[in-house]
C-alpha positions as CSV (number, residue, x, y, z in Angstrom):
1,X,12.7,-16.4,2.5
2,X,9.7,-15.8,0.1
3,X,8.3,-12.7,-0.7
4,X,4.8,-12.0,-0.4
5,X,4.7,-8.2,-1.5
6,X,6.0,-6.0,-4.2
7,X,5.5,-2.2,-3.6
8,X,6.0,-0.6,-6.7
9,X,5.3,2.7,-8.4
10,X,1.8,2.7,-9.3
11,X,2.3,4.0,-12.8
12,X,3.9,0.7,-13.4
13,X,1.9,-1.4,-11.4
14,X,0.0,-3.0,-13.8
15,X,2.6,-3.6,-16.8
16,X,3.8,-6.3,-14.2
17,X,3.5,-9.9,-14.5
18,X,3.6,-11.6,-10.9
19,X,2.9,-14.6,-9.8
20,X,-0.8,-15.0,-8.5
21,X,0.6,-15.3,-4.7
22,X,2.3,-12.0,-4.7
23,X,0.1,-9.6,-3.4
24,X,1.3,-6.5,-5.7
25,X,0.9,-3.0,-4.5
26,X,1.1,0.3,-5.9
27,X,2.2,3.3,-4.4
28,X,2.6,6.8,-5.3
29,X,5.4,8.1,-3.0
30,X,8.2,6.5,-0.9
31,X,6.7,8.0,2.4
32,X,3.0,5.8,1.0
33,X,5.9,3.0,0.7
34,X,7.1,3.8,3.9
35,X,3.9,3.5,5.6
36,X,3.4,-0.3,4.1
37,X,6.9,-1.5,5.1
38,X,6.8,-0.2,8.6
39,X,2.6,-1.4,9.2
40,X,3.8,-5.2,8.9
């Protein structure tokens, strides 16, 4: 099992270092987090 997102605060979203595959998102409540999880 890979991952292929990171949903993260989007205060910290840029101070992270991920791989260039990982498709990294930043979101500024858990119901915005919510809404990603649940669209897939």
């Amino acid at each position: 099992m890979g991952f292929r997102r990171l949903i993260l605060p989007e205060n910290n979203r840029r101070s992270v270092d991920a791989p260039a595959a990982l498709e990294v998102i930043g979101v500024r409540s858990i119901f915005e987090a919510l809404e990603l999880v649940v669209s897939e």
